[in-house]
Biopython code that builds the backbone (N, CA, C, O; Angstrom):
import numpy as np
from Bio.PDB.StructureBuilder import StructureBuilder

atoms = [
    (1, "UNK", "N", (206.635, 160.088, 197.815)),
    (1, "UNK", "CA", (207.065, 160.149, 196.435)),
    (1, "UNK", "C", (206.902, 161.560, 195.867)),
    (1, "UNK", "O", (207.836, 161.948, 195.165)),
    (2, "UNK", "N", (205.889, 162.379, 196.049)),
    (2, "UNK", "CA", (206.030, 164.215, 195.755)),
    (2, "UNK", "C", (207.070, 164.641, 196.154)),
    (2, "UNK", "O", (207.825, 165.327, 195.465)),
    (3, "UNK", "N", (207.248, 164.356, 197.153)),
    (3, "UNK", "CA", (208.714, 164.941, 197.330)),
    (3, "UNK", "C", (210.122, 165.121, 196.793)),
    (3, "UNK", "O", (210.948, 166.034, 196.833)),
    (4, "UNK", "N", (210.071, 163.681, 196.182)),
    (4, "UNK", "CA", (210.801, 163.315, 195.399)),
    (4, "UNK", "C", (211.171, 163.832, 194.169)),
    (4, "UNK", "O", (212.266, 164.217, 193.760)),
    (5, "UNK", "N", (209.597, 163.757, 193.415)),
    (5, "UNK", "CA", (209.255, 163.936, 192.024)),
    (5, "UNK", "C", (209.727, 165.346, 191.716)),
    (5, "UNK", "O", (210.562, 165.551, 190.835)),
    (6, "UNK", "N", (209.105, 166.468, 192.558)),
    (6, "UNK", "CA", (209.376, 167.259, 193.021)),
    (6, "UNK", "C", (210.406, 168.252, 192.660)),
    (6, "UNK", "O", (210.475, 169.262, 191.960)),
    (7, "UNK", "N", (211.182, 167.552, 193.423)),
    (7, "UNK", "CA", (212.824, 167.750, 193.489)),
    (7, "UNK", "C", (213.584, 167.519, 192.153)),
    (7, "UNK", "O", (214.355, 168.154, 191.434)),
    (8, "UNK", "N", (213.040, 166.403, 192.174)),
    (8, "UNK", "CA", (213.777, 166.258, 190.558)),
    (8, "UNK", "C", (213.120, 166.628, 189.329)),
    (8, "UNK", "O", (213.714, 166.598, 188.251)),
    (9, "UNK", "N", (212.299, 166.864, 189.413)),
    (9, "UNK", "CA", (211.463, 168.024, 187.924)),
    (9, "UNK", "C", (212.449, 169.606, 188.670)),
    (9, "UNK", "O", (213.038, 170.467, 188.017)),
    (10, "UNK", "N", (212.352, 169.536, 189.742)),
    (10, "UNK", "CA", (213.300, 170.995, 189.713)),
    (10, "UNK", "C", (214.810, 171.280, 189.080)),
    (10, "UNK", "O", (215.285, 172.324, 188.632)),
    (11, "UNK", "N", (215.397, 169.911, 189.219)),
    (11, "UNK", "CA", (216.402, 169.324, 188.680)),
    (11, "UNK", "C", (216.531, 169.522, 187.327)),
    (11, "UNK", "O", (217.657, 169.696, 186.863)),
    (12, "UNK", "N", (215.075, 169.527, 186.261)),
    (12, "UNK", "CA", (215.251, 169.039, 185.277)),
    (12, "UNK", "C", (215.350, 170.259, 183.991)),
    (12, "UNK", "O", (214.969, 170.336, 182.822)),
    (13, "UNK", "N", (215.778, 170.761, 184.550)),
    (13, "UNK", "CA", (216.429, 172.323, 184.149)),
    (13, "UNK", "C", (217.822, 172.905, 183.566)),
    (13, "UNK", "O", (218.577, 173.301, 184.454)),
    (14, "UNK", "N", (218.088, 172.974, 182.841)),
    (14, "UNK", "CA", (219.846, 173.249, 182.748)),
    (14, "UNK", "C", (220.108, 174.840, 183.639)),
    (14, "UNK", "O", (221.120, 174.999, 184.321)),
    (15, "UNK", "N", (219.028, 175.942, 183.495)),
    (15, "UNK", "CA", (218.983, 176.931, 183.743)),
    (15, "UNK", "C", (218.767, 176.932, 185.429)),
    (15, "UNK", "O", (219.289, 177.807, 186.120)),
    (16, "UNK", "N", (217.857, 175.748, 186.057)),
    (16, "UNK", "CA", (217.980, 175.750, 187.691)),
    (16, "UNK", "C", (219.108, 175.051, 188.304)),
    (16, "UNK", "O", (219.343, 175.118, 189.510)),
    (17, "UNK", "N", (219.788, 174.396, 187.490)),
    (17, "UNK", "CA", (220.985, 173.710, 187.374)),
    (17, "UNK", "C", (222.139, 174.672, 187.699)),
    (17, "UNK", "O", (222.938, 174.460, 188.610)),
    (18, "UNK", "N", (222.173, 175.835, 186.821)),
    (18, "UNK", "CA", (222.962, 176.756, 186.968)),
    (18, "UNK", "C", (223.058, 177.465, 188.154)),
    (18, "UNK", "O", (224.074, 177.575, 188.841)),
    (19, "UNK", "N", (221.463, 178.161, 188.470)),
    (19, "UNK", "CA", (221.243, 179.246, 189.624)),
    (19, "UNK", "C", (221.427, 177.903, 190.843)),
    (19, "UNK", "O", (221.342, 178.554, 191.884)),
    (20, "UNK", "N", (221.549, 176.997, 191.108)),
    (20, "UNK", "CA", (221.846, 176.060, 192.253)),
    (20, "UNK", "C", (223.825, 176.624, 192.368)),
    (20, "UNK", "O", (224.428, 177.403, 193.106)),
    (21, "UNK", "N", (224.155, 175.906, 191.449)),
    (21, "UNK", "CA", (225.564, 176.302, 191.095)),
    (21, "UNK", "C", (226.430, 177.691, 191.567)),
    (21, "UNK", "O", (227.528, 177.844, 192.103)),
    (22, "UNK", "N", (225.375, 178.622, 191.096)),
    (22, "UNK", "CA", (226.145, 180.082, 191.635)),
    (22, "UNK", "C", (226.116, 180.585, 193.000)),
    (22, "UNK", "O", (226.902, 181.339, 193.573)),
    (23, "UNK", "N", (224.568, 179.759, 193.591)),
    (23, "UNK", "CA", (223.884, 180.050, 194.566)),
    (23, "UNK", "C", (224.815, 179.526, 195.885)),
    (23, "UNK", "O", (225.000, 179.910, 197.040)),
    (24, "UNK", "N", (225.230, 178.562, 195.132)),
    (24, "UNK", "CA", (226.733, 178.088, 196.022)),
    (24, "UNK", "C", (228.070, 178.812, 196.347)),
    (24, "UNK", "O", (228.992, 178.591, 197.133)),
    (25, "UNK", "N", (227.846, 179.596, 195.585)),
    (25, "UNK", "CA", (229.307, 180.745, 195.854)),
    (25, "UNK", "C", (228.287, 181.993, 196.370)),
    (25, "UNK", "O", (229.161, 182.508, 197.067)),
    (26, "UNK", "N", (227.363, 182.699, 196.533)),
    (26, "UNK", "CA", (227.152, 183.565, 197.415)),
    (26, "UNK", "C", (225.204, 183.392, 197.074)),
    (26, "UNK", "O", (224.544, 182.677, 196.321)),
    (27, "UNK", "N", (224.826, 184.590, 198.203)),
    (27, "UNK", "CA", (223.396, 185.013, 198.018)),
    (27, "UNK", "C", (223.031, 186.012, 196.713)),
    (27, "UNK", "O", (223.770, 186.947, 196.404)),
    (28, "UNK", "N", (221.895, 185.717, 196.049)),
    (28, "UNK", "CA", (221.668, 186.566, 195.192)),
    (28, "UNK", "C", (220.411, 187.248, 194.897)),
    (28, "UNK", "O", (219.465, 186.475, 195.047)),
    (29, "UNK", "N", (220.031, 188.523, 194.499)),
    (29, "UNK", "CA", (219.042, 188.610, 194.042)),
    (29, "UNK", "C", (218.108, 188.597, 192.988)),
    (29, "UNK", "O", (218.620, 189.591, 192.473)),
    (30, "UNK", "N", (217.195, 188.337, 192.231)),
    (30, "UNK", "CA", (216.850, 188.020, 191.065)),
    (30, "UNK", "C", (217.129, 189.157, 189.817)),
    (30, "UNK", "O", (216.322, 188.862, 188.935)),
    (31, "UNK", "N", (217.871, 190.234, 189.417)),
    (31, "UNK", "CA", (218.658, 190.935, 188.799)),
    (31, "UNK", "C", (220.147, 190.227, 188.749)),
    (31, "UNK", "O", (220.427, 189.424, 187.859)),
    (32, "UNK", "N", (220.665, 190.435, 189.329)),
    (32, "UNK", "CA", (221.878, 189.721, 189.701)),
    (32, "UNK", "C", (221.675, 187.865, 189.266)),
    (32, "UNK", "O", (222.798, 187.483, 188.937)),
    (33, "UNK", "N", (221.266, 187.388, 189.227)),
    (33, "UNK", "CA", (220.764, 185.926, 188.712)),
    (33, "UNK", "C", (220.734, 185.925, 186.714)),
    (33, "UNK", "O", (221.364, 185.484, 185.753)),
    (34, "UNK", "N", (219.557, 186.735, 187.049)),
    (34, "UNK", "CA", (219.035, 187.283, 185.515)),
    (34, "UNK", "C", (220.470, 187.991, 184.384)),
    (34, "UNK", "O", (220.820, 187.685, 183.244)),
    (35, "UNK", "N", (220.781, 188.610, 184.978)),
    (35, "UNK", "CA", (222.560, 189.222, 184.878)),
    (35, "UNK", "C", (223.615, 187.659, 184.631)),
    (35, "UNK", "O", (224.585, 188.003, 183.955)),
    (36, "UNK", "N", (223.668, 186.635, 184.858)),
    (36, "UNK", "CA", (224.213, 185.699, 184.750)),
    (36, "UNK", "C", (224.185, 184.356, 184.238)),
    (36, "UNK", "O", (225.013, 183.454, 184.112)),
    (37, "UNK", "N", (222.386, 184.594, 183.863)),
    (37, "UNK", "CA", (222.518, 183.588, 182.602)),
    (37, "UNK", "C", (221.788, 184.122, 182.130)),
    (37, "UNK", "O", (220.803, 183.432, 181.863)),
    (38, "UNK", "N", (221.708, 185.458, 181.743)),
    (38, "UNK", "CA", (221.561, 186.340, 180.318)),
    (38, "UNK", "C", (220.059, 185.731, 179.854)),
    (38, "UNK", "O", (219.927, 185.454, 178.662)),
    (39, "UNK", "N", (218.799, 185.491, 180.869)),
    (39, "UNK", "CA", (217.938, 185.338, 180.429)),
    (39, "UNK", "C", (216.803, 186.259, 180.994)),
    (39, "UNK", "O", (217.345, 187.066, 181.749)),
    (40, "UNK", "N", (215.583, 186.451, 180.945)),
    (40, "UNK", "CA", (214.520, 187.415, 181.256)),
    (40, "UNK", "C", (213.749, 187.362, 182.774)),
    (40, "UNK", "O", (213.189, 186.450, 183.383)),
    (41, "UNK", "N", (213.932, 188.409, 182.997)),
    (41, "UNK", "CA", (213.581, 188.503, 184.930)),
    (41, "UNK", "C", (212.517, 187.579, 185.047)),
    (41, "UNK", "O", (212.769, 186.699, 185.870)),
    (42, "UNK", "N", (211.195, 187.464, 184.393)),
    (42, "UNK", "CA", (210.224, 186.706, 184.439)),
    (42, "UNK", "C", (210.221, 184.844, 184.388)),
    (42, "UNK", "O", (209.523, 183.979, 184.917)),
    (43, "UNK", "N", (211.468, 184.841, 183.398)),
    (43, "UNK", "CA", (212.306, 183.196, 183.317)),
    (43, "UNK", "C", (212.976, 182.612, 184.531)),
    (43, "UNK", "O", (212.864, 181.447, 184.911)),
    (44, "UNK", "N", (213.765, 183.669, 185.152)),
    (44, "UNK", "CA", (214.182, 183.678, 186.545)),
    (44, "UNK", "C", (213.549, 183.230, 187.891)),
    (44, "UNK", "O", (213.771, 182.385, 188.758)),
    (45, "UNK", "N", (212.617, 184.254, 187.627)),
    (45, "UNK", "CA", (211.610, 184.173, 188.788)),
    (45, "UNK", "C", (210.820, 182.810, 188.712)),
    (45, "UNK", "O", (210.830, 182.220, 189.792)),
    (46, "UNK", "N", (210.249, 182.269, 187.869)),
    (46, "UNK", "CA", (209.994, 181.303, 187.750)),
    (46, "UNK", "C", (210.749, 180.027, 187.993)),
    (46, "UNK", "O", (210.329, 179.044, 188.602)),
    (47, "UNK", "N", (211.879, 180.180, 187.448)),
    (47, "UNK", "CA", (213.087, 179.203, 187.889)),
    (47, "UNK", "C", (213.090, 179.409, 189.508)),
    (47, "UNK", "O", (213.198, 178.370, 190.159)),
    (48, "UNK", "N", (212.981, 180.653, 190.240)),
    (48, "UNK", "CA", (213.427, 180.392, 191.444)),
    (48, "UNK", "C", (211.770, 179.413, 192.292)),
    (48, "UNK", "O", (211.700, 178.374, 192.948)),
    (49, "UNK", "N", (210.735, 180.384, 191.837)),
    (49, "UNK", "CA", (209.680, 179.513, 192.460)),
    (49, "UNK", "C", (209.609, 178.006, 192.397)),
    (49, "UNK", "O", (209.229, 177.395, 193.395)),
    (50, "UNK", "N", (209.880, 177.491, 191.514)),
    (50, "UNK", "CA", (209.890, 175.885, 191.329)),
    (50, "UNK", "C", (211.364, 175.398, 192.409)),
    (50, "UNK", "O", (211.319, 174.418, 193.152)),
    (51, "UNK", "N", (212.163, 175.993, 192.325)),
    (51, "UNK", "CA", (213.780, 175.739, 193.206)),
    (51, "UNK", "C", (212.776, 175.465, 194.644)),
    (51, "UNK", "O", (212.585, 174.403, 195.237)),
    (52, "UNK", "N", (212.278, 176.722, 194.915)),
    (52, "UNK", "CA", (211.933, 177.202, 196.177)),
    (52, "UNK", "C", (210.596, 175.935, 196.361)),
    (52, "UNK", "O", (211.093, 175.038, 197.042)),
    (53, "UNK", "N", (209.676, 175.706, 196.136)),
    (53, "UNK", "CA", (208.890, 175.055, 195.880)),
    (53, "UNK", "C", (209.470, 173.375, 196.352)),
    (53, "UNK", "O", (208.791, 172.661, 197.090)),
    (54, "UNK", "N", (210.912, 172.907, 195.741)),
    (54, "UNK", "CA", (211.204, 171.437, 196.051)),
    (54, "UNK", "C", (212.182, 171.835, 197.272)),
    (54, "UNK", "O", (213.301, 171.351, 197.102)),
    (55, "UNK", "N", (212.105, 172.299, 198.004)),
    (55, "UNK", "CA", (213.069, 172.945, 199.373)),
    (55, "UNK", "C", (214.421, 173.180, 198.844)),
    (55, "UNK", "O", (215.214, 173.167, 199.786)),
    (56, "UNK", "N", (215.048, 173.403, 197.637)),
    (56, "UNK", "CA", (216.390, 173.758, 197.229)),
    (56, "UNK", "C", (216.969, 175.128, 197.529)),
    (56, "UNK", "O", (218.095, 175.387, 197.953)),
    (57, "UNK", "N", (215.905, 176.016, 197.204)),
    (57, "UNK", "CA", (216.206, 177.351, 197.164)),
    (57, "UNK", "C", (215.264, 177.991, 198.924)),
    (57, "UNK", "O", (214.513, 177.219, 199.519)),
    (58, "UNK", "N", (215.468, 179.075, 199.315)),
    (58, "UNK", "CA", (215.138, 179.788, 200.072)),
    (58, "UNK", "C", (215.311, 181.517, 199.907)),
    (58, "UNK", "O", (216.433, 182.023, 199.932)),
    (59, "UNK", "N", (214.123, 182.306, 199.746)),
    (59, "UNK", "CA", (214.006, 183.830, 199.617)),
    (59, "UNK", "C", (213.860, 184.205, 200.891)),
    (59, "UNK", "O", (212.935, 183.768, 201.575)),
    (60, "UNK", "N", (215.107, 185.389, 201.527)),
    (60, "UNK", "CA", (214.920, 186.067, 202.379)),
    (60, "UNK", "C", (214.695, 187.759, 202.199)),
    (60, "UNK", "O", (215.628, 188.356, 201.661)),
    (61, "UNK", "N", (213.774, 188.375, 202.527)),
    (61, "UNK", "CA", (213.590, 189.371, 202.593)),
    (61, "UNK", "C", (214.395, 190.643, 203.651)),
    (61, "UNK", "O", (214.254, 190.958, 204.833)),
    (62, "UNK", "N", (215.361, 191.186, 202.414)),
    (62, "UNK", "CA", (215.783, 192.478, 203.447)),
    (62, "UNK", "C", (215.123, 193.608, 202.897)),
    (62, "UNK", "O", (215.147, 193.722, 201.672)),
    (63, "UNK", "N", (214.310, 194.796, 203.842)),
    (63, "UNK", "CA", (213.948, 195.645, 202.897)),
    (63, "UNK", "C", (213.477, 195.556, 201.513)),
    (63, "UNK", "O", (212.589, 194.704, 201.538)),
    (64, "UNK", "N", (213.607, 195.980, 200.362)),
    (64, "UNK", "CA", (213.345, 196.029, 198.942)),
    (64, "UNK", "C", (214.265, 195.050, 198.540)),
    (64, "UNK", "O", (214.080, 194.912, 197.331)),
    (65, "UNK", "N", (215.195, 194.267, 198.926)),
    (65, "UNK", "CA", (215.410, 193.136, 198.046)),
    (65, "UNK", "C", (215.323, 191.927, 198.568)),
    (65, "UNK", "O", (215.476, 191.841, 199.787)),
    (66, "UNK", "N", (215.053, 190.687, 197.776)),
    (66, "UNK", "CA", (214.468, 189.482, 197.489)),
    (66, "UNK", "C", (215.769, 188.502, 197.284)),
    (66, "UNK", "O", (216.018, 188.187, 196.120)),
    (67, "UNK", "N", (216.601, 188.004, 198.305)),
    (67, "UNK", "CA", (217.685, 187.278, 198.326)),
    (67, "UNK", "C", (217.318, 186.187, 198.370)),
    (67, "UNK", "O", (216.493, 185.665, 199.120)),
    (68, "UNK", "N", (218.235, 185.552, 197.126)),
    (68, "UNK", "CA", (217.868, 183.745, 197.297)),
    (68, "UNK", "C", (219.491, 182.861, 197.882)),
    (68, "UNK", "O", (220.702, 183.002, 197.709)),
    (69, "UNK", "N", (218.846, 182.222, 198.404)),
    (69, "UNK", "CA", (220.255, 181.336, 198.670)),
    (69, "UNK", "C", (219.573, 179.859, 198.806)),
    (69, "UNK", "O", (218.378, 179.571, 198.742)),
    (70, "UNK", "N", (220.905, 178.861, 199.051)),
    (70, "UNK", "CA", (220.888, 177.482, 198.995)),
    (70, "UNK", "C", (219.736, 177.067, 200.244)),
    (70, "UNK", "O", (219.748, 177.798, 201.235)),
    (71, "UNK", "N", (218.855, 176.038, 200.217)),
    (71, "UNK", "CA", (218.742, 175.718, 202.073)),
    (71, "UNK", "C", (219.386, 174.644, 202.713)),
    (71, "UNK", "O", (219.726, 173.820, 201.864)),
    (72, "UNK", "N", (219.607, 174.401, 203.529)),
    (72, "UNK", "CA", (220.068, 173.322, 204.223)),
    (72, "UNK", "C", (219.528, 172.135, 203.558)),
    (72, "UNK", "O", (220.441, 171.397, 203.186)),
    (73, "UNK", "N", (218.330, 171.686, 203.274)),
    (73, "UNK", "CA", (218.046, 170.778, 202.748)),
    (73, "UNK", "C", (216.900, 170.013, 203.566)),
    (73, "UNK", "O", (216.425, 168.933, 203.215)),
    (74, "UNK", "N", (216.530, 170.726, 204.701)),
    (74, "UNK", "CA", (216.242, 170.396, 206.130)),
    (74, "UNK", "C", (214.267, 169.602, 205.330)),
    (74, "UNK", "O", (213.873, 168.436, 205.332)),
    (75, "UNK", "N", (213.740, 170.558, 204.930)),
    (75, "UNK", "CA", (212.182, 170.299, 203.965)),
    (75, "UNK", "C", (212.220, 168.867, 203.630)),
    (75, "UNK", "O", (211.354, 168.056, 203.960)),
    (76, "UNK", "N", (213.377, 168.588, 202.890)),
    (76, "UNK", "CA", (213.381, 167.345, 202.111)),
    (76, "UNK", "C", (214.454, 166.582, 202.319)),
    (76, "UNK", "O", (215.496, 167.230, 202.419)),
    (77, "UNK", "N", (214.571, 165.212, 202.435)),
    (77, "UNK", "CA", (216.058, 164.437, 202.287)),
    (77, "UNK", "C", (216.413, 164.613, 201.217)),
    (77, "UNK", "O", (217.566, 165.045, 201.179)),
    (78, "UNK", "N", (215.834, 164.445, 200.041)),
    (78, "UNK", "CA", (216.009, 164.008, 198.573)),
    (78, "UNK", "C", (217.002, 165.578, 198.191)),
    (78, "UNK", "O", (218.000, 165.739, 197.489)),
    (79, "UNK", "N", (216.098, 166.638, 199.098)),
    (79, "UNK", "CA", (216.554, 168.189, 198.533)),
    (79, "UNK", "C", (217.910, 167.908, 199.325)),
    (79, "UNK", "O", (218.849, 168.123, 198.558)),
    (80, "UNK", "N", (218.311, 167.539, 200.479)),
    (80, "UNK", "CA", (219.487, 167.457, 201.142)),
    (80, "UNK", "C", (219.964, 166.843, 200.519)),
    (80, "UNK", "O", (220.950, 167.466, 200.124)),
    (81, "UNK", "N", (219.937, 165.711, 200.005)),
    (81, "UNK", "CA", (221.171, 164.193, 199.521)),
    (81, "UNK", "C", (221.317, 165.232, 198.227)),
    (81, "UNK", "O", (222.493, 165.232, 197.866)),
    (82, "UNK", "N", (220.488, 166.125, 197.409)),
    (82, "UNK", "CA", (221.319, 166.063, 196.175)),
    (82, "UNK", "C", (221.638, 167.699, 196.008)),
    (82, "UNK", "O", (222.321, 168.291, 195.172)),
    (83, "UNK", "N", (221.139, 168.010, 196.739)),
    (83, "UNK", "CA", (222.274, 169.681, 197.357)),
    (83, "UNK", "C", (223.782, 169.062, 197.680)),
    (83, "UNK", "O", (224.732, 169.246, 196.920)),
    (84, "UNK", "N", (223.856, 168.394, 198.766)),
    (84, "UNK", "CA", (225.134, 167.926, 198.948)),
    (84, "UNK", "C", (225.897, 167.353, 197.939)),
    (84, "UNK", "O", (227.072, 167.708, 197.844)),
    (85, "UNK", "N", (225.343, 166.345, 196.993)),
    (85, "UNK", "CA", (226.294, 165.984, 196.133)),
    (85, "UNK", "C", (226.424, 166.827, 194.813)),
    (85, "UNK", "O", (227.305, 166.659, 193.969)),
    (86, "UNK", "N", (225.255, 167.906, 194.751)),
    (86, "UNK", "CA", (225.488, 168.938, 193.652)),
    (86, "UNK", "C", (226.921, 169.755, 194.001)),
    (86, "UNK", "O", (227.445, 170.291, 193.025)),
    (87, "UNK", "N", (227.573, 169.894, 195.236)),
    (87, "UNK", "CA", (228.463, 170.993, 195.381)),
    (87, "UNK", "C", (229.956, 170.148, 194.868)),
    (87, "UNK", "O", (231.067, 170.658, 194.722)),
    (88, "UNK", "N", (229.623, 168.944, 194.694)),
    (88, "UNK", "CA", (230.721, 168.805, 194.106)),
    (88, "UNK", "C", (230.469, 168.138, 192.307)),
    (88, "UNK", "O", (231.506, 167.620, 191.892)),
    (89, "UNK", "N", (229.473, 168.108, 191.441)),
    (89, "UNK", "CA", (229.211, 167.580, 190.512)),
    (89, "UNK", "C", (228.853, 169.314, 189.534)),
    (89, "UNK", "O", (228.213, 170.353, 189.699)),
    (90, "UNK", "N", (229.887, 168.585, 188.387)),
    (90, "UNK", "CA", (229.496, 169.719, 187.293)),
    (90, "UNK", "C", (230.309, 170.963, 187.597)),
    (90, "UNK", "O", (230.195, 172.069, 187.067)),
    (91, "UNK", "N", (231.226, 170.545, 188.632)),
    (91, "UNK", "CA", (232.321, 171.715, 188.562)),
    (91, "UNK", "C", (233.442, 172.519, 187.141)),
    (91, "UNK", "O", (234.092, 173.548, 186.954)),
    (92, "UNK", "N", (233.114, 171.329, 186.481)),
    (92, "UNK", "CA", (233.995, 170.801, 184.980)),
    (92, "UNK", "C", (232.961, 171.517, 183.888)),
    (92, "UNK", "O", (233.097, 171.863, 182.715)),
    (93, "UNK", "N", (232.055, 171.561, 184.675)),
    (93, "UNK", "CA", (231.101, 171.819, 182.840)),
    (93, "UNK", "C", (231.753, 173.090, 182.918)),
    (93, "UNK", "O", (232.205, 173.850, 183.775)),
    (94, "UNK", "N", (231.533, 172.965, 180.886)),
    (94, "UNK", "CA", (231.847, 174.191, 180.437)),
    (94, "UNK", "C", (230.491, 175.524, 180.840)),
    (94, "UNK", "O", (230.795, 176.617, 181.317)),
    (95, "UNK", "N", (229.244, 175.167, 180.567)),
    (95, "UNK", "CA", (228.376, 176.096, 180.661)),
    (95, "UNK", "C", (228.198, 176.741, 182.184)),
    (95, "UNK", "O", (227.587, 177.806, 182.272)),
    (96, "UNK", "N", (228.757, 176.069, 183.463)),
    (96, "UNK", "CA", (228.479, 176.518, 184.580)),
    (96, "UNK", "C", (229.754, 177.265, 184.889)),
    (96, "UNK", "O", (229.801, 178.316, 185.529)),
    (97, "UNK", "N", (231.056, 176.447, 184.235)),
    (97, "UNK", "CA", (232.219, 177.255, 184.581)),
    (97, "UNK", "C", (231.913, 178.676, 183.960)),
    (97, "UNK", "O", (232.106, 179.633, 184.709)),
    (98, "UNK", "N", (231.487, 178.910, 182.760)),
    (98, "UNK", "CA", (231.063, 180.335, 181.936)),
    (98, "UNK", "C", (229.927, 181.015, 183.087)),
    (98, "UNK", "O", (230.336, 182.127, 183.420)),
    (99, "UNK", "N", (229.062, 180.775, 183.545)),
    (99, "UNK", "CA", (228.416, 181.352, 184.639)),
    (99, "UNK", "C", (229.280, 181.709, 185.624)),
    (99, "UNK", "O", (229.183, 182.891, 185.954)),
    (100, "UNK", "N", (230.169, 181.004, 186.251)),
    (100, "UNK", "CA", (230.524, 181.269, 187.780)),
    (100, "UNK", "C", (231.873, 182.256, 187.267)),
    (100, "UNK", "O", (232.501, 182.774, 188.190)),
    (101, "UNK", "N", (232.228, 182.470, 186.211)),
    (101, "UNK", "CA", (232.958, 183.138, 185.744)),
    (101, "UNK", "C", (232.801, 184.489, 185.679)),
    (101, "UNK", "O", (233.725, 185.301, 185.732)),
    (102, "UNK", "N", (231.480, 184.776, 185.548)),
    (102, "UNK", "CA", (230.859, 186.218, 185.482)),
    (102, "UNK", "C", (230.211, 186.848, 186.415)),
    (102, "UNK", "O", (229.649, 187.932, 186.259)),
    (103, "UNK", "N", (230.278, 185.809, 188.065)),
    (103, "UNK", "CA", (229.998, 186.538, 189.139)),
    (103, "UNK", "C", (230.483, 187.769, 190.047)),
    (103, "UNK", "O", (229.750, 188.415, 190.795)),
    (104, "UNK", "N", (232.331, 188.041, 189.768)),
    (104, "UNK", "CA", (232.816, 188.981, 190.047)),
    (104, "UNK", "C", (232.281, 190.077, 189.303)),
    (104, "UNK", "O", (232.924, 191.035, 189.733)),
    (105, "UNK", "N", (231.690, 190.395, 188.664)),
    (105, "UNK", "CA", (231.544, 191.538, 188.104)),
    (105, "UNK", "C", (229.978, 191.691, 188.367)),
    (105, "UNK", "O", (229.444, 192.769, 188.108)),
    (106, "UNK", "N", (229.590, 191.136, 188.634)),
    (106, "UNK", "CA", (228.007, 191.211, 188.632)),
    (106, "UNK", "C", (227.760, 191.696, 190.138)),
    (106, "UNK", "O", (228.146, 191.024, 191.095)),
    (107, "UNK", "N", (227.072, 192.942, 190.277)),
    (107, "UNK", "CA", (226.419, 193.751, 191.062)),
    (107, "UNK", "C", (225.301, 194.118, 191.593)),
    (107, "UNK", "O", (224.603, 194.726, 190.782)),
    (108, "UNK", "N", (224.685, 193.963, 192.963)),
    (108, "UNK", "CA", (223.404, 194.444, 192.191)),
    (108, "UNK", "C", (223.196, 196.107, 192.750)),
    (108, "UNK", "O", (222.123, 196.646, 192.478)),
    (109, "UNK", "N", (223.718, 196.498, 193.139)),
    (109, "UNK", "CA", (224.448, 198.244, 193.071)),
    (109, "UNK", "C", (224.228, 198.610, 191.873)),
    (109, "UNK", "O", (223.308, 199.345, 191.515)),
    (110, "UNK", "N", (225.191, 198.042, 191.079)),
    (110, "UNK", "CA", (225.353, 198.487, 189.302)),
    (110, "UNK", "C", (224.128, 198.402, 188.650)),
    (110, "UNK", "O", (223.401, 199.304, 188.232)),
    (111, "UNK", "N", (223.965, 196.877, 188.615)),
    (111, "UNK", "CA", (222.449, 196.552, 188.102)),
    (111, "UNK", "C", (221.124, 197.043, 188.761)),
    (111, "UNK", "O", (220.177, 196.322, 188.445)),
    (112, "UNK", "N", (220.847, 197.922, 189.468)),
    (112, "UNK", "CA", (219.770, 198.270, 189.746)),
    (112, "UNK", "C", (219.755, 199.702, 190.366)),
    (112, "UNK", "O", (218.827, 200.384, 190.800)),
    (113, "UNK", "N", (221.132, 199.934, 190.260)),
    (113, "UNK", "CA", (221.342, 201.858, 190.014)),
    (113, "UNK", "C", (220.851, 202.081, 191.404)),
    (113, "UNK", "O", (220.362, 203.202, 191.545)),
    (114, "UNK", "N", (220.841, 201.190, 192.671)),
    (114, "UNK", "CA", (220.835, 201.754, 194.073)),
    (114, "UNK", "C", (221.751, 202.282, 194.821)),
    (114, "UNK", "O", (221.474, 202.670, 195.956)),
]
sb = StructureBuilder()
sb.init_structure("model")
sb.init_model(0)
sb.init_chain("A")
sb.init_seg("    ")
for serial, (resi, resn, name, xyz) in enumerate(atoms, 1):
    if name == "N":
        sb.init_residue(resn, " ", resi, " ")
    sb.init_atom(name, np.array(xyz, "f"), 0.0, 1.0, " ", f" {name:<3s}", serial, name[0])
structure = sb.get_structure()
């Protein structure tokens, strides 16, 4: 049942809701995240630890940056069954369509002047 609970307090987020959402169209780093729902690096990071925490999210380390992407789901069933049915739910919302809208432009070159 932690596992579960877990998962779905990670769920219970509109803002981890989102970074699941984008995280689905490419890898990102926490600038580039922060850059896309216009909230504070420290709000972010936190959002990703709890993601990361119910097996949703995964940080890989290249050098100096901190890439998050989707995981397989492999940690958890619960994280698998609702990764999978997240990629097709909430395609329609207005607030995620306004996120995934602002990923072409978002850099993290630009945003972090490397």
């Amino acid at each position: 049942m932690k596992s579960f609970v877990k998962v779905m307090k990670a769920l219970s987020d509109p803002n981890r809701i989102k970074i699941l959402k984008i995280l689905q169209r490419r890898t990102m780093c926490v600038c580039e995240i922060q850059e896309a729902l216009g909230v504070a690096q420290p709000t972010v990071s936190k959002h990703l630890k709890q993601l990361e925490e119910a097996g949703l999210v995964e940080c890989h380390k290249d050098g100096l940056w901190a890439n998050y992407s989707l995981t397989d789901g492999a940690s958890s069933p619960y994280a698998a069954s609702l990764l999978g049915n997240l990629r097709h739910w909430l395609e329609e919302d207005q607030q995620v369509a306004e996120v995934i809208k602002k990923l072409p432009s978002i850099s993290r070159e630009t945003l972090c002047k490397t």
